[in-house]
C-alpha positions as CSV (number, residue, x, y, z in Angstrom):
1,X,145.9,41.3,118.4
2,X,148.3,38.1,119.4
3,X,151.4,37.2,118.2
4,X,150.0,33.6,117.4
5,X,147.8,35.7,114.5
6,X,150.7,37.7,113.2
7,X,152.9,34.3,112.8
8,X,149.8,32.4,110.7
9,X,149.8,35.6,108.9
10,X,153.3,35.5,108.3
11,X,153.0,31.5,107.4
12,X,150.6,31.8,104.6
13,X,153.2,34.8,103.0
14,X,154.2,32.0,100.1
15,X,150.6,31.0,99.3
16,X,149.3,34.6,99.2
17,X,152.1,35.9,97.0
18,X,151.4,32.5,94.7
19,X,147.7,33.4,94.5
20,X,148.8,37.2,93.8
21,X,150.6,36.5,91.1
22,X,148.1,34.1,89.8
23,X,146.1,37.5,89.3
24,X,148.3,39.9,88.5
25,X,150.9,38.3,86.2
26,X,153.7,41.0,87.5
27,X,156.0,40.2,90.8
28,X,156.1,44.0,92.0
29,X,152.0,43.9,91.6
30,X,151.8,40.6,93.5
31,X,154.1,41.6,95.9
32,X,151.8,45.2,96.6
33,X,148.5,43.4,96.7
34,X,150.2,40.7,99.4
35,X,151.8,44.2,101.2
36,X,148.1,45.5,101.1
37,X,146.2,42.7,102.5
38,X,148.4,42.3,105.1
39,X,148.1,45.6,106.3
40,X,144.2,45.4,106.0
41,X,144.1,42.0,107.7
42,X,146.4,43.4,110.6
43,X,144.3,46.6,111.1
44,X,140.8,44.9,110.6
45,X,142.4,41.8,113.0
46,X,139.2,42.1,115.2
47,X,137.3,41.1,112.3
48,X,138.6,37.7,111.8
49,X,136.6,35.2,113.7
50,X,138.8,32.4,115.8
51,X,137.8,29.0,114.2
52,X,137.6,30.3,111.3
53,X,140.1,29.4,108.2
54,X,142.8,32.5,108.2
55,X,143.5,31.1,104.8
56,X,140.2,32.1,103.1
57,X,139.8,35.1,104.9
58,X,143.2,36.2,103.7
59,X,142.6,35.2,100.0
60,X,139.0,37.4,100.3
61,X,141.6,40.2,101.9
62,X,143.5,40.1,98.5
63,X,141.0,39.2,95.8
64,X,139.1,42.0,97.3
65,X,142.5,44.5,97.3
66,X,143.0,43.3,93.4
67,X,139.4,44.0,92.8
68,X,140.2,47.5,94.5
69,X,143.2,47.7,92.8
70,X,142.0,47.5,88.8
71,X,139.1,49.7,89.4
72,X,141.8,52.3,90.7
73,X,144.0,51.6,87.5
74,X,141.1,51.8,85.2
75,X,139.9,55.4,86.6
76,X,143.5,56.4,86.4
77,X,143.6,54.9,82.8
78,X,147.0,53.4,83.7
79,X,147.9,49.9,81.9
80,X,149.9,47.0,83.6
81,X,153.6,47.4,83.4
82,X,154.8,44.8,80.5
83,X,157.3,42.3,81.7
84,X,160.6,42.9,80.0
85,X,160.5,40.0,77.5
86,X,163.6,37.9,75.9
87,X,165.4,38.9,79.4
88,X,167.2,35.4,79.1
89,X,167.9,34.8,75.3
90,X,170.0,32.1,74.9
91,X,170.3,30.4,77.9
92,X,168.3,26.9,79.3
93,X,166.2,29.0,80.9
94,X,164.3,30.5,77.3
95,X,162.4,27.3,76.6
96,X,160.8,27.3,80.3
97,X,160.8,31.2,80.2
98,X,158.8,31.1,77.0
99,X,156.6,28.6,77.7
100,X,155.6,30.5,81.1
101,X,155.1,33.7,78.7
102,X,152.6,31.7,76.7
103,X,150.9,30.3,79.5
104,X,150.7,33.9,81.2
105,X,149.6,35.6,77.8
106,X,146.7,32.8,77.7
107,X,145.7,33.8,81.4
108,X,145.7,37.4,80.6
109,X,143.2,36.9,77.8
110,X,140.7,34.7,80.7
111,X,138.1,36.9,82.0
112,X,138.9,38.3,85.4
113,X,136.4,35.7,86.9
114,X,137.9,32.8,85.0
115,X,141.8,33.7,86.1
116,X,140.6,34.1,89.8
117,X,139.3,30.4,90.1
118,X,142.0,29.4,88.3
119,X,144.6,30.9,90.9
120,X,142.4,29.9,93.9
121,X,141.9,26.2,92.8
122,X,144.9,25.2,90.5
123,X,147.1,27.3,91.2
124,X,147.0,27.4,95.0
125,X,144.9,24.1,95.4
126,X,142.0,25.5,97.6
127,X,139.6,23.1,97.8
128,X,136.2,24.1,95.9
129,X,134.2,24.8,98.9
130,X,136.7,27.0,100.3
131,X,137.7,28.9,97.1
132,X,133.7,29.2,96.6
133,X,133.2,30.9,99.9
134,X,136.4,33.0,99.4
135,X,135.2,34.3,95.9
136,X,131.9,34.4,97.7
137,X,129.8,32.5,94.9
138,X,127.9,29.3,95.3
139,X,130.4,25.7,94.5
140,X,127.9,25.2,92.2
141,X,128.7,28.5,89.8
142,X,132.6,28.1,91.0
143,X,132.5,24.5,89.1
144,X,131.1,25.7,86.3
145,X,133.1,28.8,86.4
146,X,136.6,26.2,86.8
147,X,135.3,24.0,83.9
148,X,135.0,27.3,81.4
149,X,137.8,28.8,82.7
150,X,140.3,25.7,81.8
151,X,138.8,24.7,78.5
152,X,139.0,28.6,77.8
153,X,142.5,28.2,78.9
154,X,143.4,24.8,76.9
155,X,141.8,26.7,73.7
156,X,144.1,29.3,74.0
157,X,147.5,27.3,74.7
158,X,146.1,24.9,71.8
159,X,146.0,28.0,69.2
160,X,149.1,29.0,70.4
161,X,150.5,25.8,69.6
162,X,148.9,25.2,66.2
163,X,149.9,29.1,65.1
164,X,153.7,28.3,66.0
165,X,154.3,25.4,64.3
């Protein structure tokens, strides 16, 4: 394996741990699936193909760990660890805080399929193509899959709106 791989491993750290999170709504998750994919990606190394894009094959590496991942938790019957809410009461930070909680609480209620074309494309800006060939799906069902997923997701923050007011 080269050091020139483990460096563009090391590069794409930020968007992998943004896509993680996208997925998992919990830093210490996020953080384990990134710690597990690189592992896999640096034992399996011979598996990436050079010219390739070490970007898709790394968000395959941890959409496939997550996918690992909830299977494991649901024969374990273990639940997601809540975040710890109202952590900031009273400062600035509440509004933005709450707001993120509202927009986190609406991605948890997506379907798994909706919340990981959401992370690939919105939240990490993949282009459709490459989010279709990491979620291994035709760009076809991915842009149908993206249009469900955000009106399901604008629904959601609308009730959410319309119940607090």
């Amino acid at each position: 394996m080269s050091a020139d791989l483990e460096n563009d491993i090391a590069a794409l750290l930020p968007r992998l741990r943004r896509f993680a999170r996208s997925i998992t709504f919990h830093r210490e998750d996020a953080d384990d699936l990134v710690q597990i994919a690189v592992e896999r990606a640096l034992t399996r190394a011979e598996q990436w193909q050079l010219g390739t894009r070490l970007d898709s094959w790394m968000f395959r590496i941890v959409k496939n760990a997550w996918i690992d991942e909830v299977r494991s938790r649901a024969r374990r019957d273990q639940l997601f660890a809540p975040e710890e809410e109202g952590e900031h009461v009273g400062d600035d930070f509440a509004a933005a805080h709450q707001q993120r909680m509202a927009i986190e609480k609406a991605m948890s209620l997506l379907s798994e399929d909706h919340r990981l074309v959401i992370g690939l494309v919105l939240v990490d800006g993949l282009p459709y193509k490459e989010a279709a060939e990491v979620l291994e799906i035709p760009i076809g069902t991915l842009t149908s899959r993206l249009a469900r997923a955000r009106e399901a997701l604008q629904e959601l923050l609308s009730d959410r709106a319309r119940n607090t007011k």
